[in-house]
C-alpha positions as CSV (number, residue, x, y, z in Angstrom):
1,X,24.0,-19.2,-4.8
2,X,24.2,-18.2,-8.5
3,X,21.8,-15.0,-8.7
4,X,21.1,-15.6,-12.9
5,X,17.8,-14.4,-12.8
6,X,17.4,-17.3,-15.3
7,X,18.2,-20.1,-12.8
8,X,15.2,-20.9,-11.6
9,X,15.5,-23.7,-9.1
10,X,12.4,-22.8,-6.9
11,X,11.0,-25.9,-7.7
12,X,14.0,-28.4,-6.4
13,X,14.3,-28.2,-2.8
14,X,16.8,-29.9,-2.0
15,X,18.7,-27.0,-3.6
16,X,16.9,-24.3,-1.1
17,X,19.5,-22.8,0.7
18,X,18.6,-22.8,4.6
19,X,17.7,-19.2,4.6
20,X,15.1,-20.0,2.2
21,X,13.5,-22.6,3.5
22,X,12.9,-20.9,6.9
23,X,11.2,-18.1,4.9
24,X,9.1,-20.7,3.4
25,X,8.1,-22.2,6.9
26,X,7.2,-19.3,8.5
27,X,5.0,-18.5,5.8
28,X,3.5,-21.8,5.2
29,X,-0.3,-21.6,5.3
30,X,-0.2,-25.2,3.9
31,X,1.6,-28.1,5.8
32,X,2.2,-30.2,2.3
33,X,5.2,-27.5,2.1
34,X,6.6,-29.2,5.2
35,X,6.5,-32.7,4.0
36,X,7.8,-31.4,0.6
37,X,10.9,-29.9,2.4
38,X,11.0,-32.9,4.3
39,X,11.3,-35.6,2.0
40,X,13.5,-33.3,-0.5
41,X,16.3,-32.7,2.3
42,X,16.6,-36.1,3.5
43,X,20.5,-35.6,3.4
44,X,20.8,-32.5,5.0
45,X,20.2,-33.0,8.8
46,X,20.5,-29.3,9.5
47,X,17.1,-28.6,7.6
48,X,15.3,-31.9,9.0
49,X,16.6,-30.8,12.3
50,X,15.2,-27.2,11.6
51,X,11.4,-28.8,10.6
52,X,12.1,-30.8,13.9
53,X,12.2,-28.6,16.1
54,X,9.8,-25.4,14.6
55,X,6.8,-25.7,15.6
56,X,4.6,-25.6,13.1
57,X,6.0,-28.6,11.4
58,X,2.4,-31.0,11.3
59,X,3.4,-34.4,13.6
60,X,3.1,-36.6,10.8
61,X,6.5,-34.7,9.5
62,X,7.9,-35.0,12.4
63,X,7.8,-38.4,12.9
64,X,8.8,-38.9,9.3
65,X,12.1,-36.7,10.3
66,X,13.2,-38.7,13.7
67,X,12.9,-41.9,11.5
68,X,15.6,-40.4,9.3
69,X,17.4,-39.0,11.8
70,X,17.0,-42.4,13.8
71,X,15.8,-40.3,17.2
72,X,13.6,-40.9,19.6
73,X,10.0,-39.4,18.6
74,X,9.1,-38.9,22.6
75,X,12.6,-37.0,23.5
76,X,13.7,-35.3,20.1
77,X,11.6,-32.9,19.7
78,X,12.2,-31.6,23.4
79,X,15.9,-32.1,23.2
80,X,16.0,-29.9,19.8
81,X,14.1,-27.0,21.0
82,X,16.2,-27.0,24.2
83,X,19.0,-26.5,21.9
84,X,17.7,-23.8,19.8
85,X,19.5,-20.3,20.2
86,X,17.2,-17.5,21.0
87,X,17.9,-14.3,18.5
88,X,17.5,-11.1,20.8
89,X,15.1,-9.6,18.1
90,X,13.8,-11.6,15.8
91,X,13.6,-10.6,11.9
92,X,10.8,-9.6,10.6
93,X,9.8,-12.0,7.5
94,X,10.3,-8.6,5.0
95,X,13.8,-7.9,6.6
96,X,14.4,-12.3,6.1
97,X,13.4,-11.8,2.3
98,X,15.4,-9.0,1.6
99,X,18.9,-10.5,2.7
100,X,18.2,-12.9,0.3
101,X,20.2,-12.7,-3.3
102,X,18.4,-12.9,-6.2
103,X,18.6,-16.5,-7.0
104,X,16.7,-17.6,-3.8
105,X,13.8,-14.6,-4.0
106,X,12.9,-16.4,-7.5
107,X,12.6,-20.1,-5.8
108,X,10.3,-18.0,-2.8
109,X,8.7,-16.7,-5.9
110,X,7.4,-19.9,-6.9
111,X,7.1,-21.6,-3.7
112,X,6.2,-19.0,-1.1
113,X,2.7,-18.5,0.5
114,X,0.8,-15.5,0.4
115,X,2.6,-12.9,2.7
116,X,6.0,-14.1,1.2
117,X,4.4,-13.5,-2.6
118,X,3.0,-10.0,-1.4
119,X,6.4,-8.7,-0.1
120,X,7.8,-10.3,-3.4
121,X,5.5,-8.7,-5.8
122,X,7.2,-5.2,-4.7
123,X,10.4,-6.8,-5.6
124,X,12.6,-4.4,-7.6
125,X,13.9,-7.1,-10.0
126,X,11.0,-8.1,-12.8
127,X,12.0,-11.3,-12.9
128,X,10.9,-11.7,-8.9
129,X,7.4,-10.6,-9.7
130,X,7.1,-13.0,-13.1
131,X,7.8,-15.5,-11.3
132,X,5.2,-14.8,-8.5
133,X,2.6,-14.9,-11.4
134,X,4.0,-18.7,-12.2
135,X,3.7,-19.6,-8.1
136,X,0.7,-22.7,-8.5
137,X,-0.7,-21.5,-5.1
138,X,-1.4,-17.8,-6.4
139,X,-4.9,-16.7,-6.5
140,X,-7.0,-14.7,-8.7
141,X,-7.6,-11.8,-5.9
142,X,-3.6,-11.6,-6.0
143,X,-3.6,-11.5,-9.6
144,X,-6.3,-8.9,-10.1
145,X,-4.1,-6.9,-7.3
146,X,-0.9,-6.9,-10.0
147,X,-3.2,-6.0,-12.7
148,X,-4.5,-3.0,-11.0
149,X,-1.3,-2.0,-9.9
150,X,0.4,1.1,-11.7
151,X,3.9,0.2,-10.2
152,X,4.1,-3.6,-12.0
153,X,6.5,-4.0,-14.9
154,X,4.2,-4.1,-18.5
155,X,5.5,-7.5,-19.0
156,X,3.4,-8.4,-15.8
157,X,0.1,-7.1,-17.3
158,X,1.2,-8.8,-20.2
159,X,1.5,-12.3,-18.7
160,X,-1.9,-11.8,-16.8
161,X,-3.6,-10.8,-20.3
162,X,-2.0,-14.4,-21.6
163,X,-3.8,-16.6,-19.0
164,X,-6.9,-17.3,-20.9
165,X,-8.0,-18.7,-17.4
166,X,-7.6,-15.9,-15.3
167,X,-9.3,-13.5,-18.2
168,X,-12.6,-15.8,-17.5
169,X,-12.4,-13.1,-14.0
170,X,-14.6,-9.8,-14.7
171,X,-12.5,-8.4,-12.0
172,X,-9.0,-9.6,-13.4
173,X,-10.1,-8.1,-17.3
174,X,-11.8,-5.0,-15.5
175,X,-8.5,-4.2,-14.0
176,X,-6.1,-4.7,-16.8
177,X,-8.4,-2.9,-19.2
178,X,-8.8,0.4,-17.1
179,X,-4.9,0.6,-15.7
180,X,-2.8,3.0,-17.4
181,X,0.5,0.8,-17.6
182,X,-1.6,-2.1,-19.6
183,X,-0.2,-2.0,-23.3
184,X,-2.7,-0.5,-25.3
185,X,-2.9,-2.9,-27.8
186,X,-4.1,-5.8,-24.9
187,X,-6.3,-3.2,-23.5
188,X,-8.0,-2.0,-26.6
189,X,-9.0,-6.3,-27.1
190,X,-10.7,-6.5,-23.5
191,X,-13.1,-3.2,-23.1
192,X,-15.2,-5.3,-25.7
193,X,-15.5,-7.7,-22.3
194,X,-17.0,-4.4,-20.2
195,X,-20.0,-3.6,-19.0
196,X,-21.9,-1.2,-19.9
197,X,-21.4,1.1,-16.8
198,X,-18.0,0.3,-16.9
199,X,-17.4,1.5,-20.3
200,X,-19.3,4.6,-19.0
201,X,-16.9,5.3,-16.7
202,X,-14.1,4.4,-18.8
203,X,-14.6,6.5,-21.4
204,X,-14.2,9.5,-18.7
205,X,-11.3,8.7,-17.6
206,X,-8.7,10.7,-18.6
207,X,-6.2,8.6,-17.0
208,X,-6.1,5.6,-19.8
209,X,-5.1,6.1,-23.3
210,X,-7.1,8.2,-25.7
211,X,-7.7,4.7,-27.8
212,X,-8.9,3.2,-24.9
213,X,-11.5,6.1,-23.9
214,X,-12.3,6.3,-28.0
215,X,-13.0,2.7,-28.1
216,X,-14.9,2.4,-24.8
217,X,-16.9,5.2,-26.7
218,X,-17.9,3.2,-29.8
219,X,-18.7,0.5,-28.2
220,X,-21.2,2.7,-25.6
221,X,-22.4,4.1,-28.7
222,X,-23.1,0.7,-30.7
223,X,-24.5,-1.2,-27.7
224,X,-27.0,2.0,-26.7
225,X,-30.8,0.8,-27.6
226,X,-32.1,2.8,-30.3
C-alpha cells in the first residue's frame, strides 16, 4: 500500500485493502456501505466471504454475495461462520485504525462512519483530518467540533471557513471566529456574523487575538442603540 499522502483512493473499493474494509464494517451505521463493498469486490472472494459471514451485513447483500460466490443462500452463511477463527481478544476499532499505514487511514477518511472519522480527526498526519472534512457522510456537529478544537492543523479551520455551506451554521462560524488557532485574517471576516452577546463576550476574551477582541469592539460599539 503506497502511503503518498496524495494517493487518495478512499473512494475505489475495490482497492481497500482487507484491513480496511473490516474497519469500515464495523463502523457502518449505514448498510449502502455493504452493498458498495459488495458490488466493488466482486473478484475478491476473501472480502465477499468476509461480508458473508459478519453479521451485520443487511440480507439483501448477502444474497447478492452467494449468487457470486454460487453458494447455497440456506447453508452458506452457517458454513462460513463455522469457519471463522475466534481472536482471543478482539481489537479494539482505535487499536484496528492505528495499524493501518497512511495510505489506507485517508480511504477510512473519506469513507468511514462516525466513530471511525472521530478516532481519525486526532490523527497525527494533517492530511488524515483534511480528508475527514471531504468524508460526504460528515455532519455539521462534527465540523463545528474541528472548528472549536485548538489541537486541528490551521489548514483545517481554513477548509471549514471555505464551505460557504457549512458557514450558513451560527454554531460552525461561532466556533471558528472565537478559537485561538483560526487565522486571524478568516476570523476578523466572521465576528461581523456575531451576535450581539457573543461579541460581548468576545471582546473579553483574552484568549483570541488582539484584532479579533478590537474588532468585536467596534462592531459592539457601532451596533449599540444610541
Amino acid at each position: 500500500m503506497d502511503d503518498d499522502p496524495k494517493v487518495l483512493l478512499g473512494l475505489d473499493l475495490s482497492l481497500a485493502s482487507r484491513e480496511v474494509i473490516e474497519v469500515l464494517i464495523e463502523d457502518a451505521s449505514e448498510p449502502d456501505i455493504f452493498d458498495e463493498i459488495a458490488h466493488a469486490n466482486q473478484g475478491r472472494h476473501e472480502i465477499l466471504e468476509l461480508l458473508l459471514h459478519y453479521p451485520d451485513t443487511p440480507p439483501q447483500v448477502k444474497s447478492f454475495i452467494t449468487s457470486i460466490l454460487q453458494l447455497p443462500v440456506t447453508t452458506s452463511v452457517k458454513g462460513m461462520d463455522a469457519k471463522r477463527p475466534r481472536e482471543a481478544k478482539p481489537l479494539s476499532l482505535l487499536q484496528k485504525i492505528q495499524s493501518l499505514s497512511v495510505g489506507e487511514r485517508l480511504q477510512l477518511a473519506l469513507k468511514g462512519g462516525r466513530e471511525i472519522r472521530g478516532i481519525l480527526i486526532k490523527d497525527a498526519n494533517k492530511q488524515v483530518l483534511l480528508s475527514v472534512l471531504d468524508n460526504q457522510k460528515i455532519s455539521e456537529s462534527e465540523v463545528e467540533m474541528i472548528a472549536r478544537s485548538r489541537s486541528v492543523p490551521d489548514e483545517a479551520l481554513r477548509t471549514i471557513s471555505k464551505n460557504r455551506e457549512w458557514l450558513k451554521n451560527y454554531a460552525i462560524i461561532y466556533a471558528l471566529a472565537t478559537n485561538p488557532k483560526t487565522p486571524p485574517g478568516i476570523a476578523v471576516t466572521l465576528i461581523s456574523s456575531l451576535k450581539l452577546k457573543d461579541l460581548a463576550i468576545l471582546e473579553k476574551n483574552k484568549n483570541v487575538p488582539e484584532l479579533i477582541r478590537s474588532g468585536a469592539k467596534r462592531l459592539l460599539s457601532a451596533r449599540k442603540p444610541r
